[in-house]
ROTOR-786062 format. One record per residue (C-alpha): x, y negated, z; residue in one letter. Coordinates in steps of 0.25 Angstrom, whole numbers, plus 2048, in hexadecimal, padded with zeros to 3 digits. Example, Ala and Ser with C-alpha at 12.3 -4.5 7.8 and 13.67 -1.06 7.14 Angstrom:
2
{r {831,812,81F},'A'}
{r {837,804,81D},'S'}
! end
This chain:
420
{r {3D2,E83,CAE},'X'}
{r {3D1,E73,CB1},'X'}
{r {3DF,E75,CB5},'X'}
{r {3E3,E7B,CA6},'X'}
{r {3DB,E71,CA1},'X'}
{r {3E3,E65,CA7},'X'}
{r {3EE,E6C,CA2},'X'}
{r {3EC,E6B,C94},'X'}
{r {3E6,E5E,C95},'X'}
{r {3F5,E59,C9C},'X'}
{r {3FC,E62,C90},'X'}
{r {3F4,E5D,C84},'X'}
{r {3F8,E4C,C8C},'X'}
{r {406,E51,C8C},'X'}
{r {406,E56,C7C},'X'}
{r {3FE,E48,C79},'X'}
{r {407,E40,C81},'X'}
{r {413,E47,C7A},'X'}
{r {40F,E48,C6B},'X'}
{r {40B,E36,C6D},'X'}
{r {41A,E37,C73},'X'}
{r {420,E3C,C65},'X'}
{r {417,E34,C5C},'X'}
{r {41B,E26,C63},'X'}
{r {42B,E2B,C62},'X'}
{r {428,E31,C55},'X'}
{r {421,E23,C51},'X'}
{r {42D,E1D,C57},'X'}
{r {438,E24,C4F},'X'}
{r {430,E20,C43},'X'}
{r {42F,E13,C44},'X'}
{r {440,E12,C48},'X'}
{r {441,E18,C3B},'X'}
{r {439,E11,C33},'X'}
{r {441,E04,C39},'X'}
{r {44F,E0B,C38},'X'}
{r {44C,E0C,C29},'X'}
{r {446,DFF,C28},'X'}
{r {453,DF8,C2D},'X'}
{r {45C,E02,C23},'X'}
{r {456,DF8,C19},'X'}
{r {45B,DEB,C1F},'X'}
{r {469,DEA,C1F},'X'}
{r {472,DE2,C29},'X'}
{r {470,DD5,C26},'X'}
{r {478,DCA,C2B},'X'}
{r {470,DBD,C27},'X'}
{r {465,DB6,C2C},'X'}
{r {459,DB6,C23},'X'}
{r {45C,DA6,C1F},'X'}
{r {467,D9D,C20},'X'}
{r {469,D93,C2B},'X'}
{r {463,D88,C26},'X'}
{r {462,D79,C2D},'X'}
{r {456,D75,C26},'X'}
{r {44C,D81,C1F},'X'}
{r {448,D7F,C11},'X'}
{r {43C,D87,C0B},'X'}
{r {439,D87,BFC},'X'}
{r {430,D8D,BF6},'X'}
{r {436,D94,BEA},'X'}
{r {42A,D9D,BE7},'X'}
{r {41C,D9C,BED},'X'}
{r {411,DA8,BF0},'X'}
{r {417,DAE,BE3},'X'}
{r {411,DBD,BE0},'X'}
{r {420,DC2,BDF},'X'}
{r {42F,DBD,BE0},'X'}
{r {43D,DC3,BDE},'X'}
{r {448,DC1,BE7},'X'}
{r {456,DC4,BE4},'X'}
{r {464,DC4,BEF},'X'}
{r {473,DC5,BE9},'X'}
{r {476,DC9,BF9},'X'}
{r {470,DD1,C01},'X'}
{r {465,DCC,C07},'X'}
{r {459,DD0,C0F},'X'}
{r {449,DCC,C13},'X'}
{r {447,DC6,C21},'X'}
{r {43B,DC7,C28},'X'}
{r {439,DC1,C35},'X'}
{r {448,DBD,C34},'X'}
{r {44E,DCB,C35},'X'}
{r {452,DD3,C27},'X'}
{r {447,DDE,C22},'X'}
{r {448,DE1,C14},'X'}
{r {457,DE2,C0F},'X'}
{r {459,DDB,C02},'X'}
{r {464,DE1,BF6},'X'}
{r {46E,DD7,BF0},'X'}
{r {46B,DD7,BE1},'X'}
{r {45C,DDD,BE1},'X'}
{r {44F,DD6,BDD},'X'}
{r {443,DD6,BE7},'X'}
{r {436,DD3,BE4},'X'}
{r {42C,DCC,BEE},'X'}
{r {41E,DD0,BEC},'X'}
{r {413,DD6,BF0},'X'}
{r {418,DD2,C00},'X'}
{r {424,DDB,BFE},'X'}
{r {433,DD8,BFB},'X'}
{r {439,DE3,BF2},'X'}
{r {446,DE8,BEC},'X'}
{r {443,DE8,BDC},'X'}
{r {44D,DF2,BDA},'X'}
{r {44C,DFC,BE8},'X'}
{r {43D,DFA,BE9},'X'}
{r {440,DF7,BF7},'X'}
{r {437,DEE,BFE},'X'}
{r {432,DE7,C0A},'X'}
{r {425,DDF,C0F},'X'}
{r {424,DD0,C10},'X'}
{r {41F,DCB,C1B},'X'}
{r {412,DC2,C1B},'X'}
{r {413,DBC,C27},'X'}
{r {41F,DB5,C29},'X'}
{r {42C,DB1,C20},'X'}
{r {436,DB9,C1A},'X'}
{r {443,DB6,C16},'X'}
{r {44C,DBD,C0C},'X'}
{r {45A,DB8,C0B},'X'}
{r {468,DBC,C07},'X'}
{r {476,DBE,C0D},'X'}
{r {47A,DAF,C06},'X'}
{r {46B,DAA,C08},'X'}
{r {469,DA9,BF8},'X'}
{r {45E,DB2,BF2},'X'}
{r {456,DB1,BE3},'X'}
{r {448,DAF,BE2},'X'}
{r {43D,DA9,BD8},'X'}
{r {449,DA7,BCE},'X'}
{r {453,D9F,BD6},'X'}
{r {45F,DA1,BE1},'X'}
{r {45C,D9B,BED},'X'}
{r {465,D97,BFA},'X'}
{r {45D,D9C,C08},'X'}
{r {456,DA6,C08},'X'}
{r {447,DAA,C02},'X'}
{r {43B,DA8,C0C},'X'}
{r {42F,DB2,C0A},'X'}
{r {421,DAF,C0C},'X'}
{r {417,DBA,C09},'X'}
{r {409,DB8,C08},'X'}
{r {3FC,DBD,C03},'X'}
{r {405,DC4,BF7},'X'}
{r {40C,DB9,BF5},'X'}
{r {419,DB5,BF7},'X'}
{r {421,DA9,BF8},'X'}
{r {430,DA7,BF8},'X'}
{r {438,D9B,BFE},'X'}
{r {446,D97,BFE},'X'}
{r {44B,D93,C0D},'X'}
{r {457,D8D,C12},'X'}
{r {45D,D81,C16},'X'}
{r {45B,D72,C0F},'X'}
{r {468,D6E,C0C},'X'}
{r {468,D7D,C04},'X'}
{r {45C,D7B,BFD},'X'}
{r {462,D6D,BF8},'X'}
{r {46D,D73,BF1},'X'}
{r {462,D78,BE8},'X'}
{r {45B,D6C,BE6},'X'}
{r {463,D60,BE4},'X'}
{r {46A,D67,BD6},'X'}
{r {45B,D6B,BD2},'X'}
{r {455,D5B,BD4},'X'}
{r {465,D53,BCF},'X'}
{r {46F,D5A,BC6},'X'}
{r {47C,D60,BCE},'X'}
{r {484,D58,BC3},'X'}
{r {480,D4A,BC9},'X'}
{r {487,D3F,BD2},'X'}
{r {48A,D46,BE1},'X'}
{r {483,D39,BE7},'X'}
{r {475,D3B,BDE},'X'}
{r {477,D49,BE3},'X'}
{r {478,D45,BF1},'X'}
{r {46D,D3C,BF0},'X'}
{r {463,D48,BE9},'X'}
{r {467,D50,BF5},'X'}
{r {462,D48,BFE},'X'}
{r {455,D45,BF8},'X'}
{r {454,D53,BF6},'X'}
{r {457,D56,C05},'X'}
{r {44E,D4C,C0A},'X'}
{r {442,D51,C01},'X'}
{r {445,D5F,C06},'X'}
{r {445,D5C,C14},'X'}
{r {438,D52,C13},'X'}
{r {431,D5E,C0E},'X'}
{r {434,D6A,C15},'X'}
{r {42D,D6D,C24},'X'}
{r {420,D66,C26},'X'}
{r {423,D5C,C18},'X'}
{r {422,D68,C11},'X'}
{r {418,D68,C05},'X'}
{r {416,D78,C04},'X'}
{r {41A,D7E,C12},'X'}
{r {40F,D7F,C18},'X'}
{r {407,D86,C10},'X'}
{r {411,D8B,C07},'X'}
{r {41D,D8F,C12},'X'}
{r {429,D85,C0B},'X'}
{r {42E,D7A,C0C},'X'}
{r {42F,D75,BFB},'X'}
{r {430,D7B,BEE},'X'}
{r {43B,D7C,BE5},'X'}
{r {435,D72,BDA},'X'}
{r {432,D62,BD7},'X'}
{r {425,D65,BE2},'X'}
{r {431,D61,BEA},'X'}
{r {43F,D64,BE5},'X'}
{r {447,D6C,BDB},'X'}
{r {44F,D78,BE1},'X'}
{r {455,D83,BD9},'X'}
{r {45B,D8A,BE4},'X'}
{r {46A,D8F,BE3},'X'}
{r {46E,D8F,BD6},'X'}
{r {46C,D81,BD3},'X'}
{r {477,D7D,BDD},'X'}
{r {484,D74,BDD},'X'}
{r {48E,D6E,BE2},'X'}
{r {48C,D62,BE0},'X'}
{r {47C,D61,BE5},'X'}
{r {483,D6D,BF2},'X'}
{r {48B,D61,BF4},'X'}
{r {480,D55,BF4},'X'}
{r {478,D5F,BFC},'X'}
{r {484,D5F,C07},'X'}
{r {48A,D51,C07},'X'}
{r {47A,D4D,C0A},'X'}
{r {477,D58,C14},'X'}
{r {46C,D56,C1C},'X'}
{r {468,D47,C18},'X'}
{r {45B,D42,C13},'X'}
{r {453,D37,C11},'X'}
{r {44C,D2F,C1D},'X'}
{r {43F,D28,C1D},'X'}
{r {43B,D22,C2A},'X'}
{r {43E,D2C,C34},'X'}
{r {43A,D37,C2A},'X'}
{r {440,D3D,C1D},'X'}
{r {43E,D38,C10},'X'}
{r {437,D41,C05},'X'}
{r {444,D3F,BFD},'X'}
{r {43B,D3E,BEF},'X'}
{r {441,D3F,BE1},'X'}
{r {43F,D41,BD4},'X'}
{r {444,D4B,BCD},'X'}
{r {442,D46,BC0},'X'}
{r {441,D3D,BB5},'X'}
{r {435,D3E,BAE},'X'}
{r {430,D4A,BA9},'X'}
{r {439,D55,BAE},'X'}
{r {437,D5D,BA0},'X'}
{r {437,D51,B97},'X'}
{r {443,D4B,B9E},'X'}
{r {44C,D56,B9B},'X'}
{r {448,D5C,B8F},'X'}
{r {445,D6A,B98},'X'}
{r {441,D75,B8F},'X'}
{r {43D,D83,B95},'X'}
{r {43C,D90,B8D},'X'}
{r {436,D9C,B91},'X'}
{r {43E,DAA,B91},'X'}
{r {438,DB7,B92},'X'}
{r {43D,DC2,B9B},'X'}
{r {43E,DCD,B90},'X'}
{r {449,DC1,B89},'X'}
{r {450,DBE,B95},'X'}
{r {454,DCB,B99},'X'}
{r {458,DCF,B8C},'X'}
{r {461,DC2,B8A},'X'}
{r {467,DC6,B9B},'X'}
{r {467,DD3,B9A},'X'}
{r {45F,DD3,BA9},'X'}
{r {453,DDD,BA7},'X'}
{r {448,DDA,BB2},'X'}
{r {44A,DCB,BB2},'X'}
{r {443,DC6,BC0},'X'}
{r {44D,DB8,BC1},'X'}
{r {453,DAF,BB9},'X'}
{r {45A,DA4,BC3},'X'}
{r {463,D99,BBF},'X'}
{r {46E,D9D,BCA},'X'}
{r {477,D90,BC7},'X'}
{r {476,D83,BC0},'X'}
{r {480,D7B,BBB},'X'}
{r {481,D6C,BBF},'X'}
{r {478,D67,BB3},'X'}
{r {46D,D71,BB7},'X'}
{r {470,D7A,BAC},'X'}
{r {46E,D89,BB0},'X'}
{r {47D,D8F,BB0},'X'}
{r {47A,D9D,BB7},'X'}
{r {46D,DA4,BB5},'X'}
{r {46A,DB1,BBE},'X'}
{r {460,DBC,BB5},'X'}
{r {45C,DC4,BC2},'X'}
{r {456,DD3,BBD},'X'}
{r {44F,DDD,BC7},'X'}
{r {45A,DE7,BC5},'X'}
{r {465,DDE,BBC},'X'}
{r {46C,DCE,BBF},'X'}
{r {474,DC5,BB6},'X'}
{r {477,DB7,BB7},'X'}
{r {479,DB0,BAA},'X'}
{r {47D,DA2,BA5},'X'}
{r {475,D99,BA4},'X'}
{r {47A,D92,B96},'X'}
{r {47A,D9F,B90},'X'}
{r {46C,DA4,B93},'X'}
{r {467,D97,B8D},'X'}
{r {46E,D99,B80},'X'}
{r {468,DA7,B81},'X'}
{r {45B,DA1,B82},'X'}
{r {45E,D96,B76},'X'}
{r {45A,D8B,B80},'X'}
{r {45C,D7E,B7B},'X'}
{r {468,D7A,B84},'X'}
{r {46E,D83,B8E},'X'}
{r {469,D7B,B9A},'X'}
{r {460,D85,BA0},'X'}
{r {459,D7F,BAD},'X'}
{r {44F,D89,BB4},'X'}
{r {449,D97,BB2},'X'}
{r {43C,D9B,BB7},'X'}
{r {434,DA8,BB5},'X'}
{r {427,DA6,BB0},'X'}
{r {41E,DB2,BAE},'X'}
{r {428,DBF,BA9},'X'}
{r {42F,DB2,BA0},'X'}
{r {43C,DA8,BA4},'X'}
{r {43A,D98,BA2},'X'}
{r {446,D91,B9F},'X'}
{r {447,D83,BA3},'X'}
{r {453,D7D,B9B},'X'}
{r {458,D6E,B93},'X'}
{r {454,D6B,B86},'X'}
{r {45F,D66,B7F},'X'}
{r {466,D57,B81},'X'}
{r {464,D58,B92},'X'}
{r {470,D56,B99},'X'}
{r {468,D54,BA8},'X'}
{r {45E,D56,BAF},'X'}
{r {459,D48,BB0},'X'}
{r {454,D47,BBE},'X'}
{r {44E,D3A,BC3},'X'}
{r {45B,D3A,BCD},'X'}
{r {462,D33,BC2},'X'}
{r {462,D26,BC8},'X'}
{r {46A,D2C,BD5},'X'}
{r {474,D33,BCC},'X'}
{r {477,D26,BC5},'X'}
{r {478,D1D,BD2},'X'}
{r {484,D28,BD7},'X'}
{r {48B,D27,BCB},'X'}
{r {48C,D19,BCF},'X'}
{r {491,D1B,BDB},'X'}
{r {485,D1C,BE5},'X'}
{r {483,D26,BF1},'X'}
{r {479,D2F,BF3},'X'}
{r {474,D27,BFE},'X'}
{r {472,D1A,BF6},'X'}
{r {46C,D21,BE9},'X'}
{r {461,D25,BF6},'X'}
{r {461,D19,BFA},'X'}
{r {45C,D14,BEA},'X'}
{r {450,D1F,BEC},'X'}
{r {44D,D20,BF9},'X'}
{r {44F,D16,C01},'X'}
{r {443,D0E,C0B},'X'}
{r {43D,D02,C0B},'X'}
{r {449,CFA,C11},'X'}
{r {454,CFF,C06},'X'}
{r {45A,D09,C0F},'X'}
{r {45D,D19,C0E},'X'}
{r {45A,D20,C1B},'X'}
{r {461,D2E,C1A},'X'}
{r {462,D36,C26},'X'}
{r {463,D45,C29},'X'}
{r {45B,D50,C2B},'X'}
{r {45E,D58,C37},'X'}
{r {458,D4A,C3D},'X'}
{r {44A,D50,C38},'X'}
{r {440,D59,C3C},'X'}
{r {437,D60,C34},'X'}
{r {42B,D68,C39},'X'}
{r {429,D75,C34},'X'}
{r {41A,D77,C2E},'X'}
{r {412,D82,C30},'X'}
{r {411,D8C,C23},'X'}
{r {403,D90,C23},'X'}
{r {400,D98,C14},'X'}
{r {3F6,D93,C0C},'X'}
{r {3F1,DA2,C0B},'X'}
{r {3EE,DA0,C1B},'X'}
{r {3E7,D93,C1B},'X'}
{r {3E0,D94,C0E},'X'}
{r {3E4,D88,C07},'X'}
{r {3ED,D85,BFC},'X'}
{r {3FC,D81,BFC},'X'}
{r {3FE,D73,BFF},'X'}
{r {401,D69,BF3},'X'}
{r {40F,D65,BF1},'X'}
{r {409,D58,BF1},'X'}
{r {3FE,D56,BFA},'X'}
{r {404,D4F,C05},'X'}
{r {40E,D44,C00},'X'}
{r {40B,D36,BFE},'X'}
{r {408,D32,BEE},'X'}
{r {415,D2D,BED},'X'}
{r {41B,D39,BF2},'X'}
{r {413,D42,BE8},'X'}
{r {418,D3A,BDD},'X'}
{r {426,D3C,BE0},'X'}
{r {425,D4A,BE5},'X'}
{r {41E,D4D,BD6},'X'}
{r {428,D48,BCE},'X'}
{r {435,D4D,BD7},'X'}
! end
């Protein structure tokens, strides 16, 4: 009877053994299916999630919003921990909410992480968010429901957009040059550990006067890609360090000065006059040299057109056809365009416009603003810099608030930096 017993007792080890066999395989084939039909979703993708870059630039186009769209003309793709997890369609709308990315027309979607950085970028590294078309590709940082969008690559890149947005494109190569430098010496002054919003923020600077005007790609020209490149690399010294590069941006009252009138447009008016039902963007995709809108892109969820700039202002019965900026606000458009009898945009970088057309170079127009106490200009470049990254540590984390744009530059600096 014992003997039976010990039988049975060895049988019924040998069934457990054997059934905890074919779960753990059975488990096993799962989860290879699971990732088998995870990878069928991303495709072979043969860039890196950003471009190579000599000096990283983060700016913050759109902070701890509760939703943003993104838009690729290539195919593109979500990085996470630098490797390719969420394929994304050329020509489809995604939204960014909720700590998901999803495919507006598919209804496809994927998680953000909330630990670490994502990356989505294209083919070309181009990509549309918060109504603009930007070079690089779009960092994602998603917290607490929140989620904010920055625009990364490489300096000299980020400058293309910036010097046509601060000096017209139409102006003397020379003033050119010498805003590029400026601009260039200001950027890399305030990225790293000079930055006024990384560390509690994640970026570097924002796309505004708090430090400078950048429009991204569309704004773009040869003559300001040019001044960009024939100055590559060189900024402005300052005993042993690199000068701030301060400017201003303009002359009096920006609105006064030019006679700026805005006008706001509904959506219902908009995509009656386009023809775009759904409208989600409206992004100046190219300005000609007098800051005029030439091209304007009406982005739909399921519909695109773009549309010229001088028509779609006539359409509106603007005052003039010079159409500067469109923003969104609430479900309506605002228009930012001339008022009648303005031919520029009257920048307080006049004065270095008017000393190249008599025949001075970019460096001794710097020298008339920025030289020291001994009358001379010290340029150098910056690969002979360093600058220390700082730790991002979100406000949600430390309990505080974002750090003023201000809070930590000398008086005199605040009063340049406020009216740059």
């Amino acid at each position: 009877m014992s003997r039976l017993l010990v039988l049975w007792q060895a049988l019924g080890t040998l069934l457990a053994t054997l059934a905890i066999i074919l779960i753990i395989d059975s488990a096993a084939k799962s989860a290879n299916s699971a990732a088998a039909a995870n990878s069928a979703i991303v495709p072979n993708i043969h860039f890196a999630p950003y471009p190579p870059m000599v000096y990283p630039m983060r700016v913050g186009i759109s902070t701890r919003s509760g939703s943003n769209y993104v838009y690729l003309w290539e195919t593109g793709a979500l990085f996470v921990d630098e490797k390719p997890v969420f394929a994304l369609t050329a020509r489809h709308v995604y939204s960014l909410a909720h700590g998901r990315i999803s495919d507006m027309a598919t209804g496809e979607s994927y998680p953000l992480p909330s630990n670490r950085r994502a990356y989505i970028a294209s083919e070309r590294y181009r990509v549309w968010a918060n109504n603009r078309w930007y070079g690089g590709v779009l960092e994602i940082l998603s917290l607490a429901g929140h989620i904010t969008l920055i625009n990364l690559l490489d300096l000299e890149d980020y400058l293309t957009g910036v010097v046509p947005a601060e000096m017209p494109a139409s102006w003397h190569i020379e003033a050119l040059k010498a805003q590029a430098v400026a601009a260039r010496s200001y950027a890399f002054a305030h990225t790293g550990a000079g930055s006024k919003w990384y560390r509690t923020e994640g970026y570097d600077v924002v796309p505004d006067t708090r430090d400078q005007v950048y429009k991204g790609q569309a704004v773009a020209a040869n003559s300001t890609n040019m001044a960009v490149w024939l100055t590559r690399g060189i900024i402005l010294k300052d005993a042993g360090r690199v000068k701030p590069g301060f400017y201003r941006a303009w002359v009096g009252d920006a609105f006064e000065n030019l006679n700026i009138r805005s006008a706001r447009v509904t959506k219902t008016l908009l995509e009656k006059i386009t023809g775009v039902p759904g409208i989600i963007g409206v992004t100046v995709k190219q300005w000609d040299q007098t800051g005029n809108a030439r091209s304007i892109q009406v982005i739909g969820t399921k519909k695109n057109r773009e549309v010229y700039g001088i028509a779609l202002a006539k359409m509106l019965h603007f005052s003039t056809a010079g159409i500067l900026d469109i923003k969104e606000d609430g479900s309506d458009w605002v228009f930012t365009y001339r008022g009648p009898g303005n031919g520029s945009r009257g920048l307080s970088q006049h004065g270095a416009n008017m000393l190249a057309a008599n025949g001075w170079r970019f460096e001794q127009i710097l020298q008339q603003y920025y030289q020291d106490a001994d009358g001379q200009l010290r340029l150098d470049y910056m690969d002979r810099y360093k600058r220390p990254a700082p730790r991002y540590v979100p406000a949600e984390v430390k309990g505080d608030t974002p750090v003023d744009a201000k809070e930590n530059l000398s008086q005199q600096e605040q009063a340049d930096l406020g009216s740059n």
